[in-house]
C-alpha positions in Angstrom: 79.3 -90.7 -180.1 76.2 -89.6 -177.9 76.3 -86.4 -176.0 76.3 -88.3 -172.7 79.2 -90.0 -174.0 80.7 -86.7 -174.7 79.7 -85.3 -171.1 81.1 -88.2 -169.5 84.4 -88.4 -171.0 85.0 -84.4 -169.9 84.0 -86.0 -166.6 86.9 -88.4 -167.1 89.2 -86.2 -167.9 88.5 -83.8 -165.2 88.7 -87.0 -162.8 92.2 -88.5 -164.0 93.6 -84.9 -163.7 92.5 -84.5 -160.5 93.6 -87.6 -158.9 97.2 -87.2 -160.8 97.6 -83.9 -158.5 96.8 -85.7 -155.5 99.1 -88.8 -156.1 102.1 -86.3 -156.7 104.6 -87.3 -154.3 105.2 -83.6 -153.6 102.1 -83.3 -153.1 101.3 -80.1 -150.7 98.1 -81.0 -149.3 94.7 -79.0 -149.1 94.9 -75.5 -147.6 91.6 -73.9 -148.5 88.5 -72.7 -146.6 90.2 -73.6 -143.6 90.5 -77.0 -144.1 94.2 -78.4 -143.7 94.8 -81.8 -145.0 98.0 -83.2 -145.9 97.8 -85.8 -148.6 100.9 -88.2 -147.6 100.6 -91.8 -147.7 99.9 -93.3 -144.4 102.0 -95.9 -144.2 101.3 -98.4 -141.2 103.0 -99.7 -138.3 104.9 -102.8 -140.2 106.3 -100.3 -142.9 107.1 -97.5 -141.4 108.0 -98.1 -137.4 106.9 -96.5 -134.5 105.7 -97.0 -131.1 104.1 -100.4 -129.9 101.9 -100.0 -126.2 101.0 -102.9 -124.3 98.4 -102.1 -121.4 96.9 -103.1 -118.6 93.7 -103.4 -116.2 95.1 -101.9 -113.2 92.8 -104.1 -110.9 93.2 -106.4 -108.5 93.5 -110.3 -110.2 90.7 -111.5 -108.8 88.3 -108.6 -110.0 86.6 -109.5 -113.6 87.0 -106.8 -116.2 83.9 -107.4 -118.1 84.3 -107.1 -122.4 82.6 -104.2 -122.2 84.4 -102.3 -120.2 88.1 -103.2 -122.0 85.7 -102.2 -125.5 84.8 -99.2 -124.3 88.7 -98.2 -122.7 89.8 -99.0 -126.4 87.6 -96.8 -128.1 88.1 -94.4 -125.9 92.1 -94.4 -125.7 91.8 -94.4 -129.8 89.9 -91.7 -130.2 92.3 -89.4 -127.3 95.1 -90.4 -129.1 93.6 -89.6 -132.4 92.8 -86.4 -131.2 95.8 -85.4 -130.3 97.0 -86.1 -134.0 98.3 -89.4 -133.6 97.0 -90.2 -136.7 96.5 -93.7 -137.8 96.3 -95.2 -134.6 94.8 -98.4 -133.5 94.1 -100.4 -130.2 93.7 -104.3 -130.5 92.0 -106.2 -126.9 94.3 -109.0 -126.2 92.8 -111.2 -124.2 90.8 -110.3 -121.2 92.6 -107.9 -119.8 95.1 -105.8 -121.8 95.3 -104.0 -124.9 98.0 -103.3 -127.5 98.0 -99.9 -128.9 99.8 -99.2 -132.6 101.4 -95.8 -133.4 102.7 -95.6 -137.0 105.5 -92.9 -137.5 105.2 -91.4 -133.7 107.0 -88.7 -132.5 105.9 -87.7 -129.4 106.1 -90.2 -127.6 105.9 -88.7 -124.1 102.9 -87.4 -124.8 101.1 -90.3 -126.0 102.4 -92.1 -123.1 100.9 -89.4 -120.9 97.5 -89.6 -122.4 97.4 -93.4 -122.0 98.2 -93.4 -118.5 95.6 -91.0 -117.3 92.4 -92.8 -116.1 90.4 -89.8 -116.8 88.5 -88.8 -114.3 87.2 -85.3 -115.4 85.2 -83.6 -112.8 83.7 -79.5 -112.2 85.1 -78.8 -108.7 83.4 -75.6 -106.8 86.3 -73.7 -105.3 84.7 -70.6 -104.1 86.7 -67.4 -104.1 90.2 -68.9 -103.8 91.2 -70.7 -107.1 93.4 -73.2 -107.5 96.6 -73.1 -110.0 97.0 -75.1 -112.8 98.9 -78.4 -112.1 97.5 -78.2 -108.6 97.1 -82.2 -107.4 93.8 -82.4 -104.8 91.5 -84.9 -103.5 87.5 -85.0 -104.6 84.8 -86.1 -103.4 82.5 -87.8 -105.7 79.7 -87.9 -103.0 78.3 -84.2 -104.2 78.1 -84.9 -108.1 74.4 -84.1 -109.1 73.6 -82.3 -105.9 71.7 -79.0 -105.4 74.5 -76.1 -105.8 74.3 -74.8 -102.3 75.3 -78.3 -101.4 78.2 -78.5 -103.5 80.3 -76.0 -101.7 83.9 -76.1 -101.0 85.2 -77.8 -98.2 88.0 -76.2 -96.1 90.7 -75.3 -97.9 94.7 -75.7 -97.4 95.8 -72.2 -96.0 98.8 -72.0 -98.5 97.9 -68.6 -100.8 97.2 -69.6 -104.5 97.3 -67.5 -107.6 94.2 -67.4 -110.0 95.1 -68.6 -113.5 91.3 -68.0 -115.4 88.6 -66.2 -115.7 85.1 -66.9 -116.6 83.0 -64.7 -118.4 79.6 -65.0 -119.7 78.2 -63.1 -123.1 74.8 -62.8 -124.6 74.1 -64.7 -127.7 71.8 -64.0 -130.3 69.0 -64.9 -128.0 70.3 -63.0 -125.0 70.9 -66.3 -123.5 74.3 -66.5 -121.9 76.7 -69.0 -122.4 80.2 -69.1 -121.1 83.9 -68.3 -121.7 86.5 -69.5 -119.9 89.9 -67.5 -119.9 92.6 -69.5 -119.4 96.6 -70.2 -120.1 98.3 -72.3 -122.0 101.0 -72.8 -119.4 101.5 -76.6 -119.4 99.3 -78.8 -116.4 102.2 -80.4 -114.5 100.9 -82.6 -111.5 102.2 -82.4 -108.2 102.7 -84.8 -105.6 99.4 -85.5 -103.2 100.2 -84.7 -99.8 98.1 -86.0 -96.6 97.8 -81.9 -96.6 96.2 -81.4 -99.9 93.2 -79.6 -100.0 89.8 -81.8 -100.4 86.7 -80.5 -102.9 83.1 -81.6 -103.4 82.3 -82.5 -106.9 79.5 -80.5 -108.7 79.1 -83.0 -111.7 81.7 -85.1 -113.8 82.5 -85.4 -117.3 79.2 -87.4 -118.0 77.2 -84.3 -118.2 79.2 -83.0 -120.9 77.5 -83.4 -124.6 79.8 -82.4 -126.7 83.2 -80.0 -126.9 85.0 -79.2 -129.9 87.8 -76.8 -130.8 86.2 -73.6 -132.8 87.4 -69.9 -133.4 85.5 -66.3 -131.3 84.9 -63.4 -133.0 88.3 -62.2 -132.7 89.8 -65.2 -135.0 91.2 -66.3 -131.5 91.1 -70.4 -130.9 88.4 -71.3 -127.6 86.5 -74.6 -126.9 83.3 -74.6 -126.8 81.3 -77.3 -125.2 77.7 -78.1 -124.4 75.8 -80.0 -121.6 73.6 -82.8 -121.3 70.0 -82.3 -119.7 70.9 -83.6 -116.7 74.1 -81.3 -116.6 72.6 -77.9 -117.8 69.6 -78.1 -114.8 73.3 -78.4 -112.6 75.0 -76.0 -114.1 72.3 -72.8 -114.6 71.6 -73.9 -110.9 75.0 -73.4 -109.4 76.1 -70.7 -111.9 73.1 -68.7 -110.8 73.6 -69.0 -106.8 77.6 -68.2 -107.3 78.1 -65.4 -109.4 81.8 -64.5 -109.2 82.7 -67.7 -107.4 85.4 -70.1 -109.5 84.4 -73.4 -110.8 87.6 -75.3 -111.1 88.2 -78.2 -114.1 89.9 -81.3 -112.9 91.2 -84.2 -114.5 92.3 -87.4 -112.3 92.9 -85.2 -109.3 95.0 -82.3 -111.0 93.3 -78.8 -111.8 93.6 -77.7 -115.6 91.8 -74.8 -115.6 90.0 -72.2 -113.0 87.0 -70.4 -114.4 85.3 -67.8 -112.8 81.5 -67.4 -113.1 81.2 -63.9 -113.9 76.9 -64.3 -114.6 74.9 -67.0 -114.3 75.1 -69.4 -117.2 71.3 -71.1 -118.2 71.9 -72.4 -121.6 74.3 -75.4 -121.1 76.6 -74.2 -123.5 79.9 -72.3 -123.2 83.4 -71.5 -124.6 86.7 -71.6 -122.8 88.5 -69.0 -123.9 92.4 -68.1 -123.5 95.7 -67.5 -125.4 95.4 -71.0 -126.7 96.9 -72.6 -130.0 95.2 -74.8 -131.8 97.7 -77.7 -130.4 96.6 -76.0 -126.6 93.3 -75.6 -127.0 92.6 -79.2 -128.5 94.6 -81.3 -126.0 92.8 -79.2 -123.3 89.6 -80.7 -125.7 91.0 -84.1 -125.6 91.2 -84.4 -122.4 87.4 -83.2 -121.4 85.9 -85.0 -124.4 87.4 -88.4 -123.8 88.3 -87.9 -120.0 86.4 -91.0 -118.6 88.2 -94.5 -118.9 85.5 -97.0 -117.3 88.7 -99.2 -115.8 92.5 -97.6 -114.5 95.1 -99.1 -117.0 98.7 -99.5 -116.5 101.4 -99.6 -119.3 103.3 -102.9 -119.2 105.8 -102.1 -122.1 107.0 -99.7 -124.4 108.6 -100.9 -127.7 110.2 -99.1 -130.6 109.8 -100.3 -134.4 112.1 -99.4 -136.7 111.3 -98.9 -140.3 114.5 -101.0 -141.9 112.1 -104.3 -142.6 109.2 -101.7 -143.8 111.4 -99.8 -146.0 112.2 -103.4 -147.9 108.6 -104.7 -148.0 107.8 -101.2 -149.4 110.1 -101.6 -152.9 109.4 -105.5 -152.9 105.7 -105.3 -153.1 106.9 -102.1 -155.5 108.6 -104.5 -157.9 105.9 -107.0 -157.5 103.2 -104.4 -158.2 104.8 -103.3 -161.1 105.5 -106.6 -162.8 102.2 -107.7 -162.2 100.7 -104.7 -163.9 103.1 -104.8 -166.8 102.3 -108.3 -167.0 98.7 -107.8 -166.8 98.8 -104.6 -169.6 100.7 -107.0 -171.7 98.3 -109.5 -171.7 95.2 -107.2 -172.5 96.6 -105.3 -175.3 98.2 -108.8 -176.8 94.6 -111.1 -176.6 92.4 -108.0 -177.1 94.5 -105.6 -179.3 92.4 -101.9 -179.7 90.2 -103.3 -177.0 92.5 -104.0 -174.7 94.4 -101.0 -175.0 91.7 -99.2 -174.2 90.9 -101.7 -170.7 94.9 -101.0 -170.2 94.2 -96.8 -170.0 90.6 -97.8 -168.0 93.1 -100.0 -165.6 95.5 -96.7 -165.0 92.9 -94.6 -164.3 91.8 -97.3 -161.9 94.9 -97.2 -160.1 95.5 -93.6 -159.8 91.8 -93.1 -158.3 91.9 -96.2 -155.9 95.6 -95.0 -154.6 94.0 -91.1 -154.4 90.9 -92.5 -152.4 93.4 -93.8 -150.1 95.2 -90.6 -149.6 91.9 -88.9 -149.1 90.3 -90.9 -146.3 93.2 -91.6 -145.6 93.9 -95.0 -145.5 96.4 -96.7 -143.5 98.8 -99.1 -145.6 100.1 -102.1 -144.3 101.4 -105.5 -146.1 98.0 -106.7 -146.5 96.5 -103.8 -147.4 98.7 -103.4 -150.2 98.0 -107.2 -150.6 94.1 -105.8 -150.9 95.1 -103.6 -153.6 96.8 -105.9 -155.3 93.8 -108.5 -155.3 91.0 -105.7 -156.4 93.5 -104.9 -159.9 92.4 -108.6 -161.0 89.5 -107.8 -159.9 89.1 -104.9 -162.1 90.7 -106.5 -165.0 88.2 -109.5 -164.8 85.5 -107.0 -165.1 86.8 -106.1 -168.8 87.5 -109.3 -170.2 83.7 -110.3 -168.8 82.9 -107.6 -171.2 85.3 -108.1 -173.9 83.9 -111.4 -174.0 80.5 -110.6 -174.6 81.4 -108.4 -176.9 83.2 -110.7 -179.3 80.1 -112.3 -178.8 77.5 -109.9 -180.4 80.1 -109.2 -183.1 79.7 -112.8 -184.2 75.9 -112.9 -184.0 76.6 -110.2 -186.5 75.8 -107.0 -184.5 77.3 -103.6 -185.3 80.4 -102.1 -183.3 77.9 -99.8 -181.2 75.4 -102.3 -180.7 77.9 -105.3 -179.5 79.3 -103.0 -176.7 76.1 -102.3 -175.5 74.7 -105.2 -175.6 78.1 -106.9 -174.1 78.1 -104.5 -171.3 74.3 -105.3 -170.9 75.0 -108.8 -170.5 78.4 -109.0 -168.7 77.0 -106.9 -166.1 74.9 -109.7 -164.0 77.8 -111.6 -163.8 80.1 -108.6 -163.1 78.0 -107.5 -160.2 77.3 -110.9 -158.4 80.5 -111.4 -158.0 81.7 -107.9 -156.6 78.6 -108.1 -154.7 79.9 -111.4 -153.0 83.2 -110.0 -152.6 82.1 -107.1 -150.7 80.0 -109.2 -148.3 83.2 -111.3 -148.1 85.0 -108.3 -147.3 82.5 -107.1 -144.5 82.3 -110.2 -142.7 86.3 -109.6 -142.6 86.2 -106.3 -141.6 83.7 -107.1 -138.4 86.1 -109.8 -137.8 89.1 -107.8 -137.6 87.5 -105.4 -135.7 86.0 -107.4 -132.8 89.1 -109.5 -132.6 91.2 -106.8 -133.0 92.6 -108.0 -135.5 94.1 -104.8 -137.7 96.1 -106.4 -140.2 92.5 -108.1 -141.4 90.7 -105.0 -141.3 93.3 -103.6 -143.5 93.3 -106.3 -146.6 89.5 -106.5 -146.5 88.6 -101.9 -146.4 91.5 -101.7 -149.0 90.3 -104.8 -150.9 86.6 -103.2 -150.4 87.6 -99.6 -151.8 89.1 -101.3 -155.0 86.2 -103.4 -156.0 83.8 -100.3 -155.7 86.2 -98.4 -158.1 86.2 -101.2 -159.9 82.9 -101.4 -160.7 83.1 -97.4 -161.6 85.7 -98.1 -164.2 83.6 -101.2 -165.9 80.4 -99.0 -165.7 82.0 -95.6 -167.2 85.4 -95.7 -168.1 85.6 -98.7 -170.0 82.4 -98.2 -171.8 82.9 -94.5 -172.6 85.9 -95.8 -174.1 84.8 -98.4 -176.2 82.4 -96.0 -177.6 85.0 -93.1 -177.7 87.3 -95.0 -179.9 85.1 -98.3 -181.8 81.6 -96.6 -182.6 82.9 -95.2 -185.8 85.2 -98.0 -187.1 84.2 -101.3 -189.4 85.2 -104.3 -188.3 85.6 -105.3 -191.9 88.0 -103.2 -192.8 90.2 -103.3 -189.2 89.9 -107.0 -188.2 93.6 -106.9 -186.7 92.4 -104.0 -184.9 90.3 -106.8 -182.3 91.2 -109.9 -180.1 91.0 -113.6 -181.4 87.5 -114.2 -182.3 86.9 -110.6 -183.4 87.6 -111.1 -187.1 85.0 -113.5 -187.5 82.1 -111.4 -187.4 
C-alpha cells in the first residue's frame, strides 16, 4: 500500500476514535479553552415534549401586518429565546398574523413567556442627577431620539426620592480613547404598575443605534457586556456624554428601567462595557434584552400548551428497532453478495454512522421523526455509493485488470455516477430546506439538513474510507488463489 494510503488510514483511525468519544452516551461535553458545550442529543419537540406558544399581532383587525414585519418578529423572538439558552427553538408564521413558537425540553417556562411578551422597546433615557431604580415603570417620549444632547434633557420628575442602583465609569483603552462601564446589579427587573403620576423622560436614542453587544470577561475575570454603537449612535452619544459628565443615562426596556449608568467622563468611541456583579446567566439576559429589544409589531400570547414526552419516548425505540433492522439487514446483504468486499463497505458503513450521528451532536442538530427519517434515507444512500463501486470493480477484474488497478479504475468510473446523483439530491434537499423555512414548515427543514449532512458524509466515506479500505486489505491478495474471498462475478476474472 502507498504512503498516502498509509497516511490516510492513521487519519481514519484518529477520526472513528474521535467520534466514538463524542457518541458516548455519558458523554461529558467540551470544557476547554473556555468553550462549554454539552454533547447531548437534541431531541425535538415531537420526541421529547415541551412548551408549544401560539402568538399574536396585538393590532387592531383592520390594521395589515405586512410579511415582513411578522418575518422579522420571528427572527427576532428566536434569536431572544435562543439567547437566553432555549436551545433548539423554532418559530413557524401561521398565516398572517400569528406565529407558533416550539420549545423542546423547556424548563423555564416563565421566563420564556416573559421574553415573548415584551414588545421591546429599548431606549437611552437622560435622567440627570436623580436615577431611577431598577424595575421602575415610566413613560418616554420618543419625540427627542436623535436630538442634540442639551435637547434631550429630563423632563420634570415625580418628587418621590429614588435610590441609585449603577454607576458608569469610563477607562482609557489602548488608544487613550474612553469607552464605558456600566456598574450595575443583578437584582431582578420587576415592573411596576404605570400610574397617571409616573414620571415622563425624553429619549436620547433607541436600540437602533446599538451595533453590536455581547457578553465578554474585564480584566478582573469578572463577566460585563460590552456593546458598540452605530455611526449615527456614537455622534449621539460622545455628544451627550461630553455635555453631562456625572449626569445618569438610564437603560429602558418597554417602559421599565434595567439599569442606571452614570457618565463619569465623556465617552467618544461608541464602545462600552456594562459592568456589575453579574453571572453569566445575569449578564446575558441583560444582553438579550438590548441585542434583540426591538419587535417591529406588539404580540400577544393566545395559548400556552404543554407536550409531554410519552408518544416521543415510543417513536424514539420504534424508529430504534427499525434502524437497527434495517442496518443489520443492509450489513447482511453486503457481506453475503460481496463477501471480503462487502465486509469492508459494512466497517466504511459504521464509521459512516458514528460520524453522521457525531456531526449531529456537534452542530447540534435537532432530531425529530423526520429527521431521523433523513438519516435513515442518506444510509441507502451511502450504501448505493459502494455497490456503484463494487460494481465497477467486478468489472475491471473481468477485463482482466489486477486487484489494485480494478479498484482504481472502479472508483474512477463509479464516481460520475456517484456524484450526479448526490449532487441532485442535495439540490433536492435545498429546495426543501428554503421551503420549510419560508413556510415555516420545521418538520421539512429537519428531513431535508439531516438528509443533507448524511449524503455529504456519504460521499467522504466512498471517496476515503471505502477506498483506503479496499486497498488496505485487497492490494496484496490474488484473485486466483482467493476467488470465494469476492462477490458473484468476482471469480471470473
Amino acid at each position: 500500500m502507498s504512503q498516502r494510503n498509509y497516511g490516510l488510514l492513521i487519519f481514519i483511525v484518529l477520526l472513528t476514535a474521535a467520534v466514538i468519544w463524542i457518541d458516548l452516551p455519558n458523554n461529558p461535553g467540551i470544557h476547554i479553552f473556555g468553550i462549554n458545550r454539552n454533547l447531548d442529543p437534541q431531541l425535538g419537540l415531537d420526541l421529547r415534549g415541551g412548551l408549544e406558544v401560539l402568538l399574536e399581532a396585538d393590532v387592531p383587525a383592520s390594521q395589515t401586518v405586512t410579511d415582513q414585519s411578522i418575518q422579522d418578529a420571528r427572527a427576532i423572538l428566536e434569536n431572544r429565546s435562543n439567547a437566553l439558552g432555549v436551545s433548539e427553538v423554532t418559530f413557524q408564521v401561521s398565516g398572517a398574523r400569528r406565529i407558533v413558537g416550539e420549545f423542546p425540553g423547556i424548563t423555564n417556562q416563565d421566563q420564556v413567556i416573559e421574553v415573548l411578551k415584551q414588545v421591546g422597546q429599548l431606549t437611552f433615557v437622560p435622567m440627570g442627577q436623580t436615577p431611577l431604580q431598577e424595575g421602575t415603570k415610566i413613560k418616554v417620549d420618543l419625540t427627542t431620539v436623535g436630538k442634540p444632547a442639551g435637547e434631550a434633557t429630563p423632563l420634570p420628575l415625580a418628587t418621590s426620592a429614588v435610590t441609585p442602583t449603577a454607576t458608569l465609569s469610563a477607562s482609557p483603552t489602548a488608544a487613550a480613547s474612553p469607552t464605558s462601564t456600566v456598574a450595575t446589579t443583578s437584582t431582578p427587573v420587576v415592573a411596576q404598575t404605570p400610574t397617571s403620576n409616573s414620571p415622563t423622560y425624553n429619549a436620547l436614542m433607541t436600540g437602533t443605534q446599538l451595533s453590536s453587544v455581547g457578553v465578554t470577561r474585564d480584566t478582573l475575570g469578572e463577566y460585563v457586556i460590552s456593546f458598540t454603537l452605530n455611526d449615527a449612535g456614537k455622534t449621539l452619544f460622545a455628544d451627550y456624554t461630553t455635555k453631562h459628565v456625572k449626569d445618569f443615562l438610564g437603560i429602558v426596556l418597554d417602559g421599565v428601567v434595567i439599569s442606571s449608568p452614570q457618565v463619569i467622563n465623556p465617552i467618544t468611541t461608541g464602545s462600552g462595557q456594562i459592568t456589575g456583579k453579574f453571572t453569566y446567566d445575569s449578564a446575558n439576559a441583560l444582553a438579550v434584552q438590548l441585542r434583540y429589544g426591538s419587535l417591529p409589531i406588539p404580540l400577544k400570547i393566545l395559548q400556552t400548551r404543554s407536550i409531554g414526552a410519552t408518544l416521543g419516548q415510543d417513536s424514539i425505540r420504534k424508529s430504534a428497532i427499525a434502524g437497527i433492522l434495517g442496518m443489520a439487514v443492509v450489513i447482511l446483504f453486503m457481506g453475503l453478495y460481496y463477501r471480503l468486499p462487502g465486509v469492508l463497505a459494512d466497517l466504511a458503513l459504521a464509521i459512516y454512522v458514528l460520524t453522521t450521528f457525531a456531526i449531529y451532536k456537534m452542530i447540534p442538530v435537532t432530531l425529530s421523526l423526520p429527521g431521523i427519517a433523513g438519516f435513515v434515507l442518506s444510509v441507502g444512500v451511502a450504501v448505493d455509493a459502494n455497490i456503484l463501486i463494487f460494481e465497477r470493480l467486478k468489472e475491471e477484474l473481468r477485463a482482466g485488470r489486477t486487484l489494485s488497478q480494478a479498484i482504481d479504475l472502479g472508483w474512477q468510473r463509479a464516481w460520475p455516477s456517484i456524484r450526479d446523483s448526490n449532487i441532485s439530491t442535495l439540490i433536492t434537499c435545498i429546495i426543501l430546506f428554503w421551503f420549510g423555512n419560508t413556510f415555516g414548515a420545521s418538520l421539512v427543514k429537519g428531513f431535508s439538513l439531516t438528509l443533507a449532512l448524511g449524503i455529504l458524509v456519504s460521499l467522504f466515506t466512498a471517496i476515503v474510507v471505502t477506498r483506503t479500505f479496499l486497498h488496505l486489505v485487497l492490494d496484496n491478495l490474488k484473485l486466483t488463489e482467493h476467488p470465494n474471498w469476492f462477490g458473484a462475478g468476482g471469480d471470473k476474472a
